[in-house]
C-alpha positions as a printed Julia matrix, in Angstrom:
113×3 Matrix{Float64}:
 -105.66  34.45  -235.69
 -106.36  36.9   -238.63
 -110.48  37.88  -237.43
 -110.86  40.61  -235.93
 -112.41  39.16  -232.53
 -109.36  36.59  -232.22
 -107.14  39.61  -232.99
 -109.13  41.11  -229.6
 -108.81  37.77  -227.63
 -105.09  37.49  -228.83
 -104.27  41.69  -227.99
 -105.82  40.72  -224.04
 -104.04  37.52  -223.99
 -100.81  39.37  -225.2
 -101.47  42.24  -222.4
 -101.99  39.75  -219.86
  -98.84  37.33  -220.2
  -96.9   41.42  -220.16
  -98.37  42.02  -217.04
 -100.01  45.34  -218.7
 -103.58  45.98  -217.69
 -103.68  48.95  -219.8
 -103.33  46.77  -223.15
 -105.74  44.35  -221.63
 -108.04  47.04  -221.38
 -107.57  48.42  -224.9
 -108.76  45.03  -226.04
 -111.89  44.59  -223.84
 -115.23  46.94  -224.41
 -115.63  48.67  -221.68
 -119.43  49.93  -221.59
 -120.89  46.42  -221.41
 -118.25  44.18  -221.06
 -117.23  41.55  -218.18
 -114.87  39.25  -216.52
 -116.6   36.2   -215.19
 -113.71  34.16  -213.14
 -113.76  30.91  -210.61
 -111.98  33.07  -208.44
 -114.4   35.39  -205.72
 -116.44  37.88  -206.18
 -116.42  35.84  -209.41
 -117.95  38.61  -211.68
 -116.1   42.12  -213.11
 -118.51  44.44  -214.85
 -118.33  47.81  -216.61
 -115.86  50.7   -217.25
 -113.48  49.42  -214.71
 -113.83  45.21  -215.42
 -110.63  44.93  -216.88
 -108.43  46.92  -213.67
 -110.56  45.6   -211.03
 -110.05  41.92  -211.99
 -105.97  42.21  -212.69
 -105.6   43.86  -209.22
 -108.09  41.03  -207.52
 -106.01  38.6   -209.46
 -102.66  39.85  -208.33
 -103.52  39.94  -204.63
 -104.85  36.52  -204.66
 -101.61  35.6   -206.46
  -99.39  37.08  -203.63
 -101.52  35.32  -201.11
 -101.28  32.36  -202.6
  -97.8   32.44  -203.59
  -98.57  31.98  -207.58
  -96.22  34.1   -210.11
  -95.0   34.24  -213.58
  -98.36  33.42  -215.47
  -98.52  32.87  -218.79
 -101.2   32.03  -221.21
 -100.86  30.1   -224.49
 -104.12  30.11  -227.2
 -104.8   27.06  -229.62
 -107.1   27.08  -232.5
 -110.64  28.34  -232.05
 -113.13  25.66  -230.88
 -116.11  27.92  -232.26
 -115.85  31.66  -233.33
 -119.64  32.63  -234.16
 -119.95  34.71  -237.3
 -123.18  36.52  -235.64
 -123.74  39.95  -234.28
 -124.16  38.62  -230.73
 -120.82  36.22  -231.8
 -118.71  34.55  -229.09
 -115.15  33.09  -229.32
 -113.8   29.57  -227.82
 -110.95  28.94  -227.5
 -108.63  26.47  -225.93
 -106.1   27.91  -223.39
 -103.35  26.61  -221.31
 -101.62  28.71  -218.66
  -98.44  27.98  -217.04
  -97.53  29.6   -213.61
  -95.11  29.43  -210.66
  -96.63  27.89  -207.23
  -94.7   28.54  -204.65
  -90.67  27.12  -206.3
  -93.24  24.46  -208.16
  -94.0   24.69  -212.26
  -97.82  24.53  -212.79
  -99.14  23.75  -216.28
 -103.06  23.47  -216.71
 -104.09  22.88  -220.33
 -106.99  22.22  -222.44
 -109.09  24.69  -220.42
 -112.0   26.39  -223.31
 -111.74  30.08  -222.68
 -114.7   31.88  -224.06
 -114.95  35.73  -224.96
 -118.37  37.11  -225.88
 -117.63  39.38  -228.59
């Protein structure tokens, strides 16, 4: 991933499987950016996106007794040359459910860049 918004998707993806918000964050524009998740209250927004989403994320983790995430990327699916560009890429994450191995691949992540 050499362009410079895969470079951004790859530097989150990096910060997430480290468990370090703070790189996350470095990687993520802050003034208008979001997280948009199937997990509630769904949507992250602003300044704080980034920190509000890994905390939600780790507290539904504990409660649901998931651990040890880990997120792979494949090849981009589309990565728009535009100024109002988005990225797609494929994505499979592996985690810990409760003593059980979960792998869920294939799944298109997409970052508006």
């Amino acid at each position: 991933m050499s362009d410079t918004r895969l470079q951004a998707v790859q530097a989150y993806t990096d910060g997430l499987n480290a468990n370090d918000p703070a790189a996350m964050a470095a990687a993520f524009v802050p003034v208008d950016g979001a997280i948009l998740d199937g997990m509630a209250p769904h949507l992250w927004v602003g300044p704080t996106a980034v920190a509000d989403w890994y905390r939600d994320v780790t507290a539904e983790s504990e409660h649901r007794g998931a651990s040890d995430y880990r997120f792979t990327l494949g090849e981009p699916l589309h990565n728009g040359t535009t100024d109002d560009a988005y990225v797609v890429v494929p994505a499979t994450m592996t985690f810990d459910l409760n003593g059980t191995q979960i792998t869920q691949a294939g799944a298109g992540s997409s970052w508006r860049c």
